[in-house]
C-alpha positions as CSV (number, residue, x, y, z in Angstrom):
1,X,-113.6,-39.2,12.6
2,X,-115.3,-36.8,14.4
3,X,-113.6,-33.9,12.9
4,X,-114.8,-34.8,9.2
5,X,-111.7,-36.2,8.6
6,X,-111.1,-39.5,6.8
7,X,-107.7,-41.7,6.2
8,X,-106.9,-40.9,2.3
9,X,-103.6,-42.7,1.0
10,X,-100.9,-43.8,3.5
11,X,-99.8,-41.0,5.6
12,X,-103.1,-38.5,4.4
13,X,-106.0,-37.0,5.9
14,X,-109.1,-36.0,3.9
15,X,-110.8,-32.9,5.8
16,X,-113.3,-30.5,4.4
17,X,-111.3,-26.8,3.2
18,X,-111.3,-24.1,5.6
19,X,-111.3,-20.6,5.4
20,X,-107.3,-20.7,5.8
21,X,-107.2,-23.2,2.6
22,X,-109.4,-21.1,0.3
23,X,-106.2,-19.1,-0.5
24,X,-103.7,-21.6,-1.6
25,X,-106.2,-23.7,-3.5
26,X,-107.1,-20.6,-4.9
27,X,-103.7,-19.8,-6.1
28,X,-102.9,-23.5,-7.0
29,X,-105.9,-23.5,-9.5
30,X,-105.4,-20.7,-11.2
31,X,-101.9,-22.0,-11.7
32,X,-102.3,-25.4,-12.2
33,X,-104.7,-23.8,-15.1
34,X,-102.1,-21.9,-16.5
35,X,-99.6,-24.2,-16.6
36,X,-102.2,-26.9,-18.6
37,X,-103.1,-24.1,-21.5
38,X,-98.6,-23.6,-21.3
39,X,-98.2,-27.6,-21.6
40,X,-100.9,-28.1,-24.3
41,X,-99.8,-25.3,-26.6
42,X,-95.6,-25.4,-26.1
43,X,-94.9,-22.3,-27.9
44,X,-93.2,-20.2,-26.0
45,X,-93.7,-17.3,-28.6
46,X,-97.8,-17.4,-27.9
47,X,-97.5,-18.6,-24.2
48,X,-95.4,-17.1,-21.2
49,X,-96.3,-16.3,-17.6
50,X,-97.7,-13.1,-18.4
51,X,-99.9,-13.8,-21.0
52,X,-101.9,-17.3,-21.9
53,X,-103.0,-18.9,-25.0
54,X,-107.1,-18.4,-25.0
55,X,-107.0,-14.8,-26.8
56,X,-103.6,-13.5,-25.5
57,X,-105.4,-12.4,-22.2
58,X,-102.7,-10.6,-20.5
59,X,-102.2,-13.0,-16.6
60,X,-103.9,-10.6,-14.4
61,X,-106.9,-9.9,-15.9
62,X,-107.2,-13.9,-16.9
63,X,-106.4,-14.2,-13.1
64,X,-108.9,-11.4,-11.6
65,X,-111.3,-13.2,-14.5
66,X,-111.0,-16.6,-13.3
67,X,-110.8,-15.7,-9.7
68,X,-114.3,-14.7,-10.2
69,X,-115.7,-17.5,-11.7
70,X,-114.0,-20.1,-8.8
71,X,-115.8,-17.9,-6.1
72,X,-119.3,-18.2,-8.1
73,X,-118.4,-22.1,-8.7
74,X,-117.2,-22.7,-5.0
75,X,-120.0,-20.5,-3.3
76,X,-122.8,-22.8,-5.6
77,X,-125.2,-24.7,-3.2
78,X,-124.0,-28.7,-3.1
79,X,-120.4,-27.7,-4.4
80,X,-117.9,-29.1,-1.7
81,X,-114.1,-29.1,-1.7
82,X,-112.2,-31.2,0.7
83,X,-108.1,-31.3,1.2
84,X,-105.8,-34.3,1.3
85,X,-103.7,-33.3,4.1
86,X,-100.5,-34.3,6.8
87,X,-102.3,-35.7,9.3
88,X,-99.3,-34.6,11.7
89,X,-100.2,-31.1,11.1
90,X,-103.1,-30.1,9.0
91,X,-102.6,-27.1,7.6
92,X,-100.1,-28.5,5.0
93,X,-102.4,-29.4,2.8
94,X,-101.1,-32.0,-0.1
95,X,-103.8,-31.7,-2.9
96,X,-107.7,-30.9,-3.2
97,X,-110.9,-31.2,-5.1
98,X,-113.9,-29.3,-5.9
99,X,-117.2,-30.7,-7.3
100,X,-120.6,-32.1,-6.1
101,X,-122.5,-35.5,-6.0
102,X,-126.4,-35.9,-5.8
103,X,-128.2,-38.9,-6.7
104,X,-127.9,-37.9,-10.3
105,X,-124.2,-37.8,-10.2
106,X,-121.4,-35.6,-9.9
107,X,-120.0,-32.8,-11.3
108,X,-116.2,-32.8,-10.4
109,X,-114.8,-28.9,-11.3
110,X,-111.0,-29.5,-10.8
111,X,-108.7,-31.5,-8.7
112,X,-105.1,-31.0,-8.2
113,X,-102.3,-32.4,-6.2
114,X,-98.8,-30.9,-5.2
115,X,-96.3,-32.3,-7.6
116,X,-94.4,-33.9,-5.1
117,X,-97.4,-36.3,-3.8
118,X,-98.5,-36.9,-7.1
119,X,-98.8,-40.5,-7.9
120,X,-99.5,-41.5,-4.6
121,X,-103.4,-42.1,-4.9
122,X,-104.3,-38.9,-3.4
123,X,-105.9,-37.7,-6.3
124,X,-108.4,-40.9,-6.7
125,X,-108.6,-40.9,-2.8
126,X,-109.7,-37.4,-2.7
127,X,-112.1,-38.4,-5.7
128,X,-114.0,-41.1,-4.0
129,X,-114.0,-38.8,-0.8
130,X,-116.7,-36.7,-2.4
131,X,-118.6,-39.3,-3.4
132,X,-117.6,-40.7,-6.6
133,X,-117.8,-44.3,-7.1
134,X,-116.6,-46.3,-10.1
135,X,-120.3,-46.3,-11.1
136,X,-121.1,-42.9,-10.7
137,X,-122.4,-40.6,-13.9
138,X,-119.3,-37.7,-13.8
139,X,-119.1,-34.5,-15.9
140,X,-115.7,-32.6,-15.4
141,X,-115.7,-29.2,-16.2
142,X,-112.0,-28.5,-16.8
143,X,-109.8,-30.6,-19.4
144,X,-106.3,-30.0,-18.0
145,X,-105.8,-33.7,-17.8
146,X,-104.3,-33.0,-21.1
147,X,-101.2,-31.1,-19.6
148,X,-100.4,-34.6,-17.6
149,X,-100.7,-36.4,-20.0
150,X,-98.4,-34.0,-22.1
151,X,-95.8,-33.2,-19.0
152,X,-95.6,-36.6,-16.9
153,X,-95.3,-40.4,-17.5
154,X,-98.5,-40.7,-17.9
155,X,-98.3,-40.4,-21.7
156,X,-97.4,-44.2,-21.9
157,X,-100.8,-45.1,-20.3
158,X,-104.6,-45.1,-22.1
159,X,-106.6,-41.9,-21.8
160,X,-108.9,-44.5,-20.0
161,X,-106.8,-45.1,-17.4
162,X,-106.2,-41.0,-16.6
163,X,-110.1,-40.5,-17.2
164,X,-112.8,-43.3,-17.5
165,X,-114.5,-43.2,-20.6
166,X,-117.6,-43.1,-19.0
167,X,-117.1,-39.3,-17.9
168,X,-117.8,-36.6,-19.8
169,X,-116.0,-33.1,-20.1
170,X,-119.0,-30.8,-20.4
171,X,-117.1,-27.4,-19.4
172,X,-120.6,-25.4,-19.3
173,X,-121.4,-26.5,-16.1
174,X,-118.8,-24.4,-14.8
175,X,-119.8,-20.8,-16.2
């Protein structure tokens, strides 16, 4: 398409982000983060809203913290993130991902989809969007597969089939 846009899953449009997306995916990933750290530790004494598990950092500085680092990420040269949007109107975007490919592989930085489209391929479309093949060599920077696998049916299935083994979490690629 001539717009940059490509047919995702049925009824989805993959389109680079815009300025107007940077916002919600954003505020989606620094939830979406949250919520994972919430999931994995289920103790409601250690983890609420306000404060998160990784040193009892109180929620706005982890978010003004964190904030930082996804501009320094996003703004690196080769790091792309496209949107799995309605392809009636694009600006309701459904899910994203961040990360890069080059010939040595990819480095995919965080991925998330709206609860209510999960389990519709968007995820894996989005995924092969940027460039991932089943072949490629992929490091993921952020582990918050874990928090699916804790909150959502996908318990019942392999870690293989949530994450190849052939990828490997190295989470220093995205200080």
């Amino acid at each position: 398409m001539s717009d940059g846009a490509t047919p995702a899953a049925p009824d989805h449009v993959i389109r680079p982000a815009v300025a107007d997306d940077v916002p919600w995916i954003y505020s989606s990933w620094i939830k979406s983060y949250r919520e994972a750290g919430e999931a994995i530790q289920k103790d409601p004494k250690v983890v609420s809203t306000r404060q998160i598990r990784y040193g009892r950092i109180p929620y706005r500085s982890f978010r003004t913290g964190y904030r930082a680092i996804m501009e320094r990420v996003t703004g690196r040269e080769g790091v792309v993130t496209i949107v799995a949007c309605n392809p009636a109107c694009r600006e309701q975007v459904r899910g994203w991902v961040c990360g890069s490919v080059t010939p040595d592989g990819a480095v995919l930085h965080y991925a998330h989809v709206k609860s209510e489209w999960r389990q519709q391929g968007i995820a894996k479309a989005l995924v092969m969007a940027l460039g991932i093949a089943p072949e490629t060599k992929v490091e993921y920077t952020n582990h918050t597969m874990l928090s699916w696998l804790l909150n959502s049916r996908l318990l019942t299935l392999p870690l293989e089939d949530v994450v190849p083994e052939s990828w490997i979490y190295n989470p220093y690629l995205f200080a």
